[in-house]
C-alpha positions in Angstrom: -32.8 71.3 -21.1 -35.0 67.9 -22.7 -36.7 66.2 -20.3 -37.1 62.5 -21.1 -40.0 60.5 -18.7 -39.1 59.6 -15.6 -40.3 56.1 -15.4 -39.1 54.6 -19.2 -36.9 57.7 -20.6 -39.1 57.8 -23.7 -39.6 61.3 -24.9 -41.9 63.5 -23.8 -44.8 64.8 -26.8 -48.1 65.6 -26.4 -51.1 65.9 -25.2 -49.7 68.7 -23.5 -51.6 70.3 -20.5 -51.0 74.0 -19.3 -51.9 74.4 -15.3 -52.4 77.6 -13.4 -52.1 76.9 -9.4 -56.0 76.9 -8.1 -55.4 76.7 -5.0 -52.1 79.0 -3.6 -52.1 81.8 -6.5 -48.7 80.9 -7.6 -47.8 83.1 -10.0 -47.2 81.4 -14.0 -48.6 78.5 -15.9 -47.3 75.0 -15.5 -47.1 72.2 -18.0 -47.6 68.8 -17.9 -46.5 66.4 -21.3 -47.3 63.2 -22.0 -44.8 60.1 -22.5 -44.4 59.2 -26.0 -44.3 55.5 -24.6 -45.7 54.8 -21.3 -48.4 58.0 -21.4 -47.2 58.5 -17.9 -48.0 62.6 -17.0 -45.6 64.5 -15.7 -44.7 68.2 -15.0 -42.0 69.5 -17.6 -39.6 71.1 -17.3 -38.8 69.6 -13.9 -38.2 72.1 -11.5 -34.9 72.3 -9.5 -34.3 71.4 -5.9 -33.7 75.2 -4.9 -36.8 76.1 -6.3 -39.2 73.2 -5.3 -37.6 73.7 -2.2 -38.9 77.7 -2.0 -41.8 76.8 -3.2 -42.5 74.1 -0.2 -41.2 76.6 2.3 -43.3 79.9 0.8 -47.0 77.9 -0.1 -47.2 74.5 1.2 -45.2 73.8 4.7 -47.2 76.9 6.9 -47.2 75.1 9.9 -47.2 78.2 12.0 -49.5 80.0 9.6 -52.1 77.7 10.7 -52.6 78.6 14.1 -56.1 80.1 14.7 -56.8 79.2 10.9 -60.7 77.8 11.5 -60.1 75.2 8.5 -57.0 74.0 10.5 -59.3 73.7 14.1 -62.3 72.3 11.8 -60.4 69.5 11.0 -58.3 68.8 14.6 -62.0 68.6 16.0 -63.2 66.1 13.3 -59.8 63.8 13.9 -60.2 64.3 17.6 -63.2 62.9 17.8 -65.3 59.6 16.6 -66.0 61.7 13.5 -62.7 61.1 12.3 -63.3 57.7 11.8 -66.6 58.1 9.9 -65.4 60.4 8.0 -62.4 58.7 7.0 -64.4 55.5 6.4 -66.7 57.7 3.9 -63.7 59.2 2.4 -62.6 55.9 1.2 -59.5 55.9 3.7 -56.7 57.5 1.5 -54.4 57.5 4.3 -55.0 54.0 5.6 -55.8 55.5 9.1 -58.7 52.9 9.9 -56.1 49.5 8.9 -55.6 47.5 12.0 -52.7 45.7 12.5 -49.4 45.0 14.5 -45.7 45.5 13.7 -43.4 48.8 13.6 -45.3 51.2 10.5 -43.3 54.0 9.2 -45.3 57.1 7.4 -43.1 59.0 4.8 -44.2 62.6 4.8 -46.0 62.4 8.5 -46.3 66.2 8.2 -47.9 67.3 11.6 -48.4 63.3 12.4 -52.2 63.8 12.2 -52.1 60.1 10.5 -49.5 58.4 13.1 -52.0 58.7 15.9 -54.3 56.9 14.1 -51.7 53.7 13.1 -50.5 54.0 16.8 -54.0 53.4 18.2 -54.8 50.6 15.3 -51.9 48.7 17.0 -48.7 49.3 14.9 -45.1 50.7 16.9 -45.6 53.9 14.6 -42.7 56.3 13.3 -42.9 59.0 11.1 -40.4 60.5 8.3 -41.1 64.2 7.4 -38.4 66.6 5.7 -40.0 69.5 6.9 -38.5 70.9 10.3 -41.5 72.7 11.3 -44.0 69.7 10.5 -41.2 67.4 12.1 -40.8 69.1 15.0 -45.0 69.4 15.8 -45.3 65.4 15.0 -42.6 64.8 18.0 -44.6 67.1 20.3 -47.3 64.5 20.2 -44.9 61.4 21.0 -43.9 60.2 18.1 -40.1 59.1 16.7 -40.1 61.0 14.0 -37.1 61.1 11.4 -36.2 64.3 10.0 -34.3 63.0 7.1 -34.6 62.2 3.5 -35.1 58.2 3.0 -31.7 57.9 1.7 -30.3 58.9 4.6 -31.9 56.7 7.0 -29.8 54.0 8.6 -30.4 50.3 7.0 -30.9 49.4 10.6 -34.0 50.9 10.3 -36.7 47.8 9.1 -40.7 48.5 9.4 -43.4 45.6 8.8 -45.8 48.6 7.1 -44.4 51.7 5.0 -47.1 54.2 4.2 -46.8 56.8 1.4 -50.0 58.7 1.7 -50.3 60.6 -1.4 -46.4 61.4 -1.6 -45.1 59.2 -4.4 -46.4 61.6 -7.1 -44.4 64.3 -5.5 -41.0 62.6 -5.9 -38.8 63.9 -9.0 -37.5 60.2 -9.2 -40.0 57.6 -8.1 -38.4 54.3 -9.2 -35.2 55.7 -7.3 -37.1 56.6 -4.5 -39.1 53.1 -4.6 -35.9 51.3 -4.6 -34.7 53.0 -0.7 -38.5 52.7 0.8 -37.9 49.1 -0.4 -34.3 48.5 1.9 -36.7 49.5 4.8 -39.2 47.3 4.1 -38.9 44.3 6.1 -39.7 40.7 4.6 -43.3 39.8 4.1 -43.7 43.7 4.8 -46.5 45.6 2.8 -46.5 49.2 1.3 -49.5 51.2 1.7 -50.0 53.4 -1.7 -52.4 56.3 -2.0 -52.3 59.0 -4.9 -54.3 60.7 -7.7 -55.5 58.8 -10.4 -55.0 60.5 -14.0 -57.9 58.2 -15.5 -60.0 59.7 -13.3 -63.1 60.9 -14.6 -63.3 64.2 -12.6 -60.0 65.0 -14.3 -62.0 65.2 -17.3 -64.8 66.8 -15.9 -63.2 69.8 -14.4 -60.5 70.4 -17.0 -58.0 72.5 -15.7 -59.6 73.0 -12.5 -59.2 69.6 -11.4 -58.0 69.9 -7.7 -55.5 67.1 -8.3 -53.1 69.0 -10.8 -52.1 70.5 -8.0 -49.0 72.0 -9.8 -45.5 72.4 -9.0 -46.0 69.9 -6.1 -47.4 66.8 -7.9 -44.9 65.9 -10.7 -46.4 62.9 -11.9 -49.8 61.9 -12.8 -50.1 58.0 -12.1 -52.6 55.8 -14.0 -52.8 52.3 -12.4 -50.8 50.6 -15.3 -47.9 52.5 -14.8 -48.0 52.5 -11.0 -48.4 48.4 -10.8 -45.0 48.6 -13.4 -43.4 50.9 -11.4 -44.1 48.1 -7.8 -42.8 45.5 -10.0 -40.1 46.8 -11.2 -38.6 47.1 -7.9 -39.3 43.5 -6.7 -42.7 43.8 -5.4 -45.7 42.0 -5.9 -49.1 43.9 -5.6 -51.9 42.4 -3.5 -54.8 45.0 -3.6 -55.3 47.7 -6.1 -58.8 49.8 -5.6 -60.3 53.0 -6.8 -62.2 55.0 -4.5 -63.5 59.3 -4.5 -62.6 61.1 -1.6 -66.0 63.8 -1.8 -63.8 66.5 -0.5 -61.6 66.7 -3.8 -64.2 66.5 -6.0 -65.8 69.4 -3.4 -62.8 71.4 -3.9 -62.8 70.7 -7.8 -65.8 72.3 -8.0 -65.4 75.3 -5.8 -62.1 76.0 -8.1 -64.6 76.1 -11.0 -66.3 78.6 -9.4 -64.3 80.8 -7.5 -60.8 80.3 -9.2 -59.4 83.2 -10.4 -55.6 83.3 -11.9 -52.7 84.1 -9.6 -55.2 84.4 -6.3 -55.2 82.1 -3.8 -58.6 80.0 -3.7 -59.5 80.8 -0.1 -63.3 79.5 -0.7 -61.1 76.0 -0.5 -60.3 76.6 3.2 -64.0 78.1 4.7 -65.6 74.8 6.7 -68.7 75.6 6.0 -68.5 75.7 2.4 -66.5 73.1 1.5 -69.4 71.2 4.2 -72.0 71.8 2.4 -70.2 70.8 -0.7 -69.4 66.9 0.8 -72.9 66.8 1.9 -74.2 67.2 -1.3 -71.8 65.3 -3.1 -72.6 62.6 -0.6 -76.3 62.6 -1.0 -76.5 63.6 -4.9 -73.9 61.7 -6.9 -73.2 58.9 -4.5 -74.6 56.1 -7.3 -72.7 57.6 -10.0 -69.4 57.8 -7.9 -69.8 54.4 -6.8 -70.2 53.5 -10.5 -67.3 55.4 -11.8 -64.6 53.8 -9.4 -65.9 50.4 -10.4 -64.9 51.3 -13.9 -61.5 52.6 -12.7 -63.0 56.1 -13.0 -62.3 57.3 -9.1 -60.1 59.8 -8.3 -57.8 58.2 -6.3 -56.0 54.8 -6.1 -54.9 53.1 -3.4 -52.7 50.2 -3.6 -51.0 47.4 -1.7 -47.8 45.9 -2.1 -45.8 43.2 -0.9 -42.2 42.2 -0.2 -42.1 38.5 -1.0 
């Protein structure tokens, strides 16, 4: 079956990119074609709900897996602590977690609600949305209203001041369809918090194919700024920030995939605290001029944008 693009429905052509899985060793190569129009990125073919589904289940959503994983307690002890804060703050913030404010937030895709704790204690009435039962169901054991549905299926009733998507959009199979129901939630004057990849980025370039970010079958779509400001406007918002910033541990885990990477194995080096430590630490103290110089030319890795309902 064709697949057209799934922000214009201009055909797809090349560049094309073949992707191997660096991080879970999911078996097969993956490819990613370029819009003949809008030069959006975007996985093709488009995998079906069964199978995104199994793949979720099988690599991604291992809650219970977790437990006693030493990656897992690194980072509960880091967002447990002051540390979390400082090291969000030198991340550049991707998930919004240091943003004061007031108002009832909802997170889409709260996963364990790691994130909600920190929106609750910045002042917002915070509820979570998370289609994983598993992730769902640990979010509520730490207090938090947490919807287990899809968006479409939550009640118009429902109306938030903030809505976060914390690198989620360029996971959806139909993002201007999925825009247009985060939007009936969004209450007037409300803001959308925006995080994700950016394909411009210069590490893309610099790591090829081992570019943590590819991150096939789960990210779909590869967002440039262009496309993502079209994509806000198109649904009746109006974008009031747009920056670029480098989180140190995806470029950290970039590298280590150039290293240790090997086809069809999972990249465990990815999940050893020490390591990927050592890695941020150096990234930090070595390349912190040229990183800072690369998201001023719209070079960073990630975007984060801000959008509001006028």
């Amino acid at each position: 079956m064709k697949n057209n693009c799934i922000l214009c429905s201009a055909s797809l052509s090349e560049p094309i990119y073949k992707i191997k899985d660096n991080r879970f060793g999911i078996k097969g190569v993956f490819k990613y074609k370029t819009c003949s129009s809008c030069r959006h990125i975007q996985l093709d073919p488009l995998l079906d709900q069964e199978n995104l589904i199994k793949y979720y289940s099988v690599y991604y959503n291992s809650v219970e897996k977790s437990i006693n994983n030493k990656y897992i307690n690194f980072r509960k002890l880091i967002n447990t602590t002051f540390l979390g804060k400082i090291y969000n703050w030198l991340e550049g913030d991707i998930t919004f977690s240091l943003k004061t404010g007031s108002g009832r937030l909802l997170e889409i895709g709260c996963n364990e609600g790691k994130n909600l704790a920190y929106y609750s204690k910045n002042g917002f009435e915070t509820c979570g949305l998370e289609t994983n039962i598993k992730a769902a169901n640990k979010a509520k054991t730490l207090g938090f209203k947490v919807f287990h549905i899809d968006i479409e299926h939550l009640s118009h009733s429902e109306l938030f001041d903030v809505i976060v998507l914390p690198n989620v959009l360029e996971h959806v199979a139909n993002p201007i369809e999925f825009l247009k129901k985060v939007k009936i939630h969004l209450k007037n004057k409300g803001e959308l918090w925006i995080s994700l990849p950016n394909k411009n980025s210069i590490y893309r370039k610099i790591f090829g194919s081992n570019w943590i970010n590819w991150h096939p079958p789960f990210h779909i779509s590869q967002f440039d700024s262009v496309n993502l400001e079209q994509l806000i406007h198109s649904i009746g918002l109006s974008v009031d920030s747009l920056k670029y910033v480098t989180p140190s541990q995806w470029v950290s885990m970039s590298f280590i995939s150039s290293i240790y990477f090997k086809p069809e194995k999972p990249t465990k080096q990815m999940r050893s605290p020490l390591l990927l430590l050592i890695f941020i630490l150096s990234i930090k103290l070595i390349f912190f001029l040229p990183i800072t110089i690369f998201n001023k030319k719209q070079k960073g890795d990630c975007i984060k944008l801000i959008a509001m309902n006028r």
